[in-house]
C-alpha positions in Angstrom: 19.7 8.7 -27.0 20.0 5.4 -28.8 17.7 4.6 -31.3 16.3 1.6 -29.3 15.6 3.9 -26.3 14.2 6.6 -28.4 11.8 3.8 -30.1 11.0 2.4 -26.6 10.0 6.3 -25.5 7.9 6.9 -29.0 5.9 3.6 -28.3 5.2 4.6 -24.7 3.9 8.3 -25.8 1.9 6.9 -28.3 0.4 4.1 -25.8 -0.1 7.2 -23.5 -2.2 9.5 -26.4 -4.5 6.6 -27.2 -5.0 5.8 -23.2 -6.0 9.8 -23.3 -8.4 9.5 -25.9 -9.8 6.4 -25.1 -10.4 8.4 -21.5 -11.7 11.5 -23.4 -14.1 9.4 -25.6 -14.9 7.6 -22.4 -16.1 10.7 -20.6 -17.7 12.5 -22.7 -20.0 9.2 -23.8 -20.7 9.0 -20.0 -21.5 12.9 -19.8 -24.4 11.9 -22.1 -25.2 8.9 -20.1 -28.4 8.3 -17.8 -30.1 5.6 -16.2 -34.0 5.7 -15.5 -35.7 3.1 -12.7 -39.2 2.8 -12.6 -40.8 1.7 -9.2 -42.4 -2.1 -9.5 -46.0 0.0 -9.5 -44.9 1.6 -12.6 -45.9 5.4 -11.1 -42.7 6.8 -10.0 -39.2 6.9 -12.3 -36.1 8.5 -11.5 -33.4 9.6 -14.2 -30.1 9.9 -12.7 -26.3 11.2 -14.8 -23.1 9.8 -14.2 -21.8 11.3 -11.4 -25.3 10.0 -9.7 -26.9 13.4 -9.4 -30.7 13.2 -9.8 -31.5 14.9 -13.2 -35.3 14.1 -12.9 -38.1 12.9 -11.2 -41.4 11.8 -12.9 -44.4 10.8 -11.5 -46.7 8.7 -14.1 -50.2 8.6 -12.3 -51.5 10.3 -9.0 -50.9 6.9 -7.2 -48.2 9.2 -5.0 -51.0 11.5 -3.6 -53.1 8.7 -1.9 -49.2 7.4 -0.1 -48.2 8.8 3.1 -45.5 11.2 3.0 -42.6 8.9 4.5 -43.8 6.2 2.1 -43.1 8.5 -0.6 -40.2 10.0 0.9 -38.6 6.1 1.5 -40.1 5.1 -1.8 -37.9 8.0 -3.7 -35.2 7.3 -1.7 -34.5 3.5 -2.7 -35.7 4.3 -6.2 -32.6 6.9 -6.2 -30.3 4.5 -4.7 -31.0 1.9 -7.1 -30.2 4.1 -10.2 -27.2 5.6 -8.5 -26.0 2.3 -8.2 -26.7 0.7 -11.8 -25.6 4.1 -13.0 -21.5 3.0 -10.7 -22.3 -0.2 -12.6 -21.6 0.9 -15.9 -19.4 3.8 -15.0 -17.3 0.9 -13.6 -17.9 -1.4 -16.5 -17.0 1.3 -19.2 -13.5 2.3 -16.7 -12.7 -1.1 -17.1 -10.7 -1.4 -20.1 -8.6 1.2 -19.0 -7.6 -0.2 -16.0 -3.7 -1.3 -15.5 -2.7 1.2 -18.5 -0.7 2.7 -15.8 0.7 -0.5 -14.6 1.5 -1.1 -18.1 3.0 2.0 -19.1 5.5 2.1 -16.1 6.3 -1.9 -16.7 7.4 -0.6 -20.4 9.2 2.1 -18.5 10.8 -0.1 -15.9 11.7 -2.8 -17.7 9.9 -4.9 -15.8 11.1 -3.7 -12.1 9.1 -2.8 -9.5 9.8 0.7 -8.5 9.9 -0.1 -5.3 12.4 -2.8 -5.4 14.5 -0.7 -7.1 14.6 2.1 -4.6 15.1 -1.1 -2.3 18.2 -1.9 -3.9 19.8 1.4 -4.2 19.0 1.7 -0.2 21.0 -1.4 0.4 23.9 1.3 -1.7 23.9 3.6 1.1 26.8 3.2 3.4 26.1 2.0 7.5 26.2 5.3 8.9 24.5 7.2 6.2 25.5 10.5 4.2 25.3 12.9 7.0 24.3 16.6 5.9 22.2 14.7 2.7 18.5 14.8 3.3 17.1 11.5 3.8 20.0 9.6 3.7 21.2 10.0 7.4 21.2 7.6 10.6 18.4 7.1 12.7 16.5 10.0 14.0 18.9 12.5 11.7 22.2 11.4 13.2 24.9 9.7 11.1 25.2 6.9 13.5 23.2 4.1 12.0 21.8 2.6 9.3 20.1 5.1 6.9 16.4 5.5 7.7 13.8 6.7 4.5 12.1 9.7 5.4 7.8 9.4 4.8 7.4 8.4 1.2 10.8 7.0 1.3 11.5 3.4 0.5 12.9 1.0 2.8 15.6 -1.9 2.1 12.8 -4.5 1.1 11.0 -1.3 -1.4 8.5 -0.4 1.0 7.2 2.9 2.1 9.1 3.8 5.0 6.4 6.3 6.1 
């Protein structure tokens, strides 16, 4: 390996160990996490975690006895609904920063090409009637009569899935 490539590969591990721990610190902080939502008569609150499961339900006077039961029932309900969703909110919020570090990573990778382009251009490599007995890289319908055809999660001549 040259020493440029090698350098190129050291800065892309290291890019991928700090996205990892930036995504370990990220889930345990949001294994910790709740949201509580009190109803707007103050008796009811519900405590949901991050992956929107109800961790607790508290009722703060005996207001809840006097309300019929589908009141209650469609009371709990939207109160759960609106924590589940404040609770996406900042699951959303905190995954933000680590969106694209993907995108990034392969760029660095790449060079700058889009994989699929380049499986594009290679296509355009492959000779009119295919490599017949070569997976993949055969005529229409498996013959070696035509142009060659990408098999599913090929990519075609403009570096779009074929399938």
């Amino acid at each position: 390996m040259t020493s440029g490539y090698q350098e190129q590969v050291d800065q892309m591990m290291a890019r991928v160990r700090e996205q990892a721990e930036r995504l370990t610190e990220l889930q345990q902080s949001l294994a910790r996490r709740t949201v509580t939502v009190r109803s707007k008569d103050r008796s009811v609150s519900v405590v949901v975690g991050a992956q929107a499961e109800v961790r607790e339900i508290t009722f703060h006077t005996d207001d809840y006895r006097a309300m019929a039961p589908a009141e209650l029932g469609t009371s709990l309900v939207e109160l759960i609904a609106r924590a589940r969703t404040q609770m996406q909110d900042q699951v959303r919020e905190g995954f933000g920063p680590l969106m694209g570090a993907g995108d990034e990573i392969r760029e660095s990778m790449m060079g700058g090409s889009d994989v699929g382009s380049l499986f594009g251009e290679l296509r355009k490599l492959v000779p009119q009637g295919g490599f017949p007995g070569i997976p993949g890289l055969t005529g229409p319908a498996g013959t070696a009569g035509g142009p060659a055809t990408p098999r599913h999660g090929d990519y075609d001549e403009d570096g779009e899935n074929g399938g």
